[in-house]
Short mmCIF file of the C-alpha atoms (twelve columns), coordinates in Angstrom:
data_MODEL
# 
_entry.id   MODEL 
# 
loop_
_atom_site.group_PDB 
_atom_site.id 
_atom_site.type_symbol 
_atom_site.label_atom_id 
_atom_site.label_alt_id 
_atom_site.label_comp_id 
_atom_site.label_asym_id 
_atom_site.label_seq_id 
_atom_site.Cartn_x 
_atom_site.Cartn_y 
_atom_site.Cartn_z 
_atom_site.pdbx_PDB_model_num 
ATOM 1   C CA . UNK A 1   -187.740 -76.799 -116.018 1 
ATOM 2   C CA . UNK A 2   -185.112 -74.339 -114.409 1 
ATOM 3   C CA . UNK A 3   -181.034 -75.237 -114.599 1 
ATOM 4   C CA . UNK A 4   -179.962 -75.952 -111.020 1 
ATOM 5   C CA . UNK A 5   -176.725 -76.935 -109.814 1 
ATOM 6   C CA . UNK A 6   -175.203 -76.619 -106.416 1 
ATOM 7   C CA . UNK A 7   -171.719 -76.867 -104.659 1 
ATOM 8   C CA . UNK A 8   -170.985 -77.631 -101.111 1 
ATOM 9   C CA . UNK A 9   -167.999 -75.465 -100.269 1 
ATOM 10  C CA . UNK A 10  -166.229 -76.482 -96.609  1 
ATOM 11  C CA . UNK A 11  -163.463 -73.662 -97.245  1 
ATOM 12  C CA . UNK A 12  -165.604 -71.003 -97.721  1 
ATOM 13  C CA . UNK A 13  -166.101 -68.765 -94.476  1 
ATOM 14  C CA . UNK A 14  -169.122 -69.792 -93.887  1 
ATOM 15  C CA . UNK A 15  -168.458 -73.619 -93.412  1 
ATOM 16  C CA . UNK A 16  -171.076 -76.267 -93.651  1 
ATOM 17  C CA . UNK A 17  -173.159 -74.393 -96.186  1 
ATOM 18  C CA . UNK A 18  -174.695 -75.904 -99.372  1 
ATOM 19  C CA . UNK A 19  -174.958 -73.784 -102.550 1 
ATOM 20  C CA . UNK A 20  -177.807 -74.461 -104.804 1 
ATOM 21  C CA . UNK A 21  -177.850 -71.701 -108.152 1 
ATOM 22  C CA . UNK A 22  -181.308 -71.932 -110.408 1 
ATOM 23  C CA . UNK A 23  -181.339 -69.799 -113.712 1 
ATOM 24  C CA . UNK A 24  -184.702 -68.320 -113.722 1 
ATOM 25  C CA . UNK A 25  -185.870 -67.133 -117.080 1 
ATOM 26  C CA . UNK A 26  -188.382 -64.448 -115.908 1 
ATOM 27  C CA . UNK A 27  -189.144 -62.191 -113.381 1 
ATOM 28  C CA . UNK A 28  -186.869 -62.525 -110.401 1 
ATOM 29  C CA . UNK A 29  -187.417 -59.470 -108.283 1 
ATOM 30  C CA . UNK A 30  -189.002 -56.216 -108.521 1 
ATOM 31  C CA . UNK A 31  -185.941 -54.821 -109.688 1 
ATOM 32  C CA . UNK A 32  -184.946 -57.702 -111.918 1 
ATOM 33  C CA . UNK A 33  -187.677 -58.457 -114.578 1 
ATOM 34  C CA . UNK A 34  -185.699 -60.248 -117.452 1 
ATOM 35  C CA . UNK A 35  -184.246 -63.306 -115.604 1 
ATOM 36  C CA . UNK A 36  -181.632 -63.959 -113.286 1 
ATOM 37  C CA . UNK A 37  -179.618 -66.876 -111.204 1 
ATOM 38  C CA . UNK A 38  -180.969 -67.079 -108.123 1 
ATOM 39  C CA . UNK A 39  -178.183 -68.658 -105.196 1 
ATOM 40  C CA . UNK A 40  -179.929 -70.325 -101.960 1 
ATOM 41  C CA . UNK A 41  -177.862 -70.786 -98.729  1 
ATOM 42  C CA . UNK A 42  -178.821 -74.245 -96.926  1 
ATOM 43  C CA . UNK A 43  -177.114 -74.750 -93.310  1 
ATOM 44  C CA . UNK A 44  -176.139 -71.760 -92.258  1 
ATOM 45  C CA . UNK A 45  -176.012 -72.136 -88.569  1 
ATOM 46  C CA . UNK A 46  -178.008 -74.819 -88.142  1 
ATOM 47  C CA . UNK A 47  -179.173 -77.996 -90.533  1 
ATOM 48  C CA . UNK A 48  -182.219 -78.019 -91.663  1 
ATOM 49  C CA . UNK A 49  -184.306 -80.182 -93.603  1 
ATOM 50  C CA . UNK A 50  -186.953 -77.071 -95.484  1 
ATOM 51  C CA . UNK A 51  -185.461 -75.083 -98.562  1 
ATOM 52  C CA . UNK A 52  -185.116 -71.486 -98.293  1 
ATOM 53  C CA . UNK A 53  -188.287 -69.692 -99.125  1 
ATOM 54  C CA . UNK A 54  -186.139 -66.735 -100.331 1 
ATOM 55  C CA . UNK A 55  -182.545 -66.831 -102.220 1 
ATOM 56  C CA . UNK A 56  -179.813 -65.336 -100.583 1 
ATOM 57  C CA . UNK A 57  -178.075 -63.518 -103.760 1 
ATOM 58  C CA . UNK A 58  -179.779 -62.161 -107.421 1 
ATOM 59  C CA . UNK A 59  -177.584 -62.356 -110.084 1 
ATOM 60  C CA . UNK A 60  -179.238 -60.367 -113.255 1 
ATOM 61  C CA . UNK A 61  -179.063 -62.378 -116.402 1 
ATOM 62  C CA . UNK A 62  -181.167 -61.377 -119.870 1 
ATOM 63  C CA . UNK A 63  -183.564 -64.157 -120.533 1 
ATOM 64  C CA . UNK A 64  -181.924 -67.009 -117.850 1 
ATOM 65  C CA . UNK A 65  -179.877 -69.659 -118.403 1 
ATOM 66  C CA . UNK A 66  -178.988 -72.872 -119.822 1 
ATOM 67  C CA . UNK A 67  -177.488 -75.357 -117.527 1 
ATOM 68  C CA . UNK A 68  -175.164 -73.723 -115.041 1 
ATOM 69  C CA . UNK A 69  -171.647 -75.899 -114.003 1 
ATOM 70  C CA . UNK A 70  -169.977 -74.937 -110.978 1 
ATOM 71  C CA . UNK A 71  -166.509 -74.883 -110.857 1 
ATOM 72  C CA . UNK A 72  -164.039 -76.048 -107.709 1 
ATOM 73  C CA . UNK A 73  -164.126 -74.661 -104.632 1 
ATOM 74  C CA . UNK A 74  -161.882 -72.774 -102.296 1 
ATOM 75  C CA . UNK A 75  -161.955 -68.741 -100.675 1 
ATOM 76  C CA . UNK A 76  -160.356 -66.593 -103.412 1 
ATOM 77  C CA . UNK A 77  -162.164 -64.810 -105.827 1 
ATOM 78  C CA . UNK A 78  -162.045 -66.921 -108.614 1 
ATOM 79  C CA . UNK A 79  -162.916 -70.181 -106.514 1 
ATOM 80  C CA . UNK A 80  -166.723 -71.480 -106.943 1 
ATOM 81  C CA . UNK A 81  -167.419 -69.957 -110.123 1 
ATOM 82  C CA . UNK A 82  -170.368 -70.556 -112.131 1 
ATOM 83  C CA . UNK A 83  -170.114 -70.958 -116.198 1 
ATOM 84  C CA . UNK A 84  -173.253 -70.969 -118.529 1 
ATOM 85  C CA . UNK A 85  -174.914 -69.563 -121.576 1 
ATOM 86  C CA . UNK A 86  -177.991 -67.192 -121.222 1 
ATOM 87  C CA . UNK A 87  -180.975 -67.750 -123.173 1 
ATOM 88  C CA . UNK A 88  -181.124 -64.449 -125.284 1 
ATOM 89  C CA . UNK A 89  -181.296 -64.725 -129.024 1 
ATOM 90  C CA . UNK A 90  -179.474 -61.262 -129.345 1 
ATOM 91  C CA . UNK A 91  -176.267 -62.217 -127.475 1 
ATOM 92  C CA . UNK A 92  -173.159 -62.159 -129.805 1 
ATOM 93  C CA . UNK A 93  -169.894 -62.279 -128.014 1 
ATOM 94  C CA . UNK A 94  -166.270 -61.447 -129.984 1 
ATOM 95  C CA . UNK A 95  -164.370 -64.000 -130.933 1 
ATOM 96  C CA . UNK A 96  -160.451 -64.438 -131.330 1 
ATOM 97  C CA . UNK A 97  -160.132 -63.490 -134.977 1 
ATOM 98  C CA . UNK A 98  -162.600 -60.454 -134.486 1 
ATOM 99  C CA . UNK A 99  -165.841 -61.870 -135.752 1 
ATOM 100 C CA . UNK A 100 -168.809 -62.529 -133.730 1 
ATOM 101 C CA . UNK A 101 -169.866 -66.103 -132.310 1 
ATOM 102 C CA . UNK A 102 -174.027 -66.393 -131.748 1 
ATOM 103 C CA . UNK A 103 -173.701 -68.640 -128.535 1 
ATOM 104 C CA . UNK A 104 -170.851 -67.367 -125.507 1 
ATOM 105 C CA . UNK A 105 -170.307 -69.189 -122.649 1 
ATOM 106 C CA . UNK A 106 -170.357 -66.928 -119.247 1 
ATOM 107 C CA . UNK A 107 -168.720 -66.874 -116.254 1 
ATOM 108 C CA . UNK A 108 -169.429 -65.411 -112.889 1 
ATOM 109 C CA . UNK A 109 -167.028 -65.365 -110.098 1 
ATOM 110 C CA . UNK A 110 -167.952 -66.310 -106.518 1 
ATOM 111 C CA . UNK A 111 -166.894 -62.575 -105.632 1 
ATOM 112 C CA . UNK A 112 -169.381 -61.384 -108.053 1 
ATOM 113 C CA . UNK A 113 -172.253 -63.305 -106.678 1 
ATOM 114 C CA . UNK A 114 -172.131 -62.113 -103.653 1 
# 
């Protein structure tokens, strides 16, 4: 089962427009073969009832991700970010008193995303 999470985001400039993010732990695009979140734009112009058949935005990520938490929303950069862990075994990140911790959690700003 994929992570999905979504955030409905009236300030954004697009109003009216509902987010949904899926971590994907394969092949997302030609171009991006090791896993990805994928971000689907529902509402844009007019409401619809039928999901996108296509995202909107690929976000590389090794492996996928675990569950993906979206935080607040707003129109600076740092508004609507996304926070996870990938999947890879392999990931160390550094830690405060210089070491290594096996399992980082990530974030990716809205302006990133896009």
């Amino acid at each position: 089962m994929l992570p999905v999470d979504r955030i409905y985001n009236p300030s954004s400039a697009n109003a009216n427009i509902d987010w949904p993010f899926a971590g994907v732990p394969g092949s997302c695009s030609a171009s991006i073969t090791t896993g990805c979140i994928e971000w689907f734009v529902i509402g844009q112009g007019t409401e619809t009832s039928m999901f996108p058949t296509a995202s909107a935005y690929i976000f590389a990520e090794p492996v996928g991700t675990s569950g993906i938490i979206v935080d607040n929303v707003g129109t600076l950069g740092q508004d609507s970010s996304l926070y996870f862990t990938n999947l890879t075994t392999t990931h160390t990140c550094g830690t405060q008193g210089g070491g290594n911790a096996s399992a980082c959690a990530l974030k990716v700003a809205q302006a990133r995303l896009q």
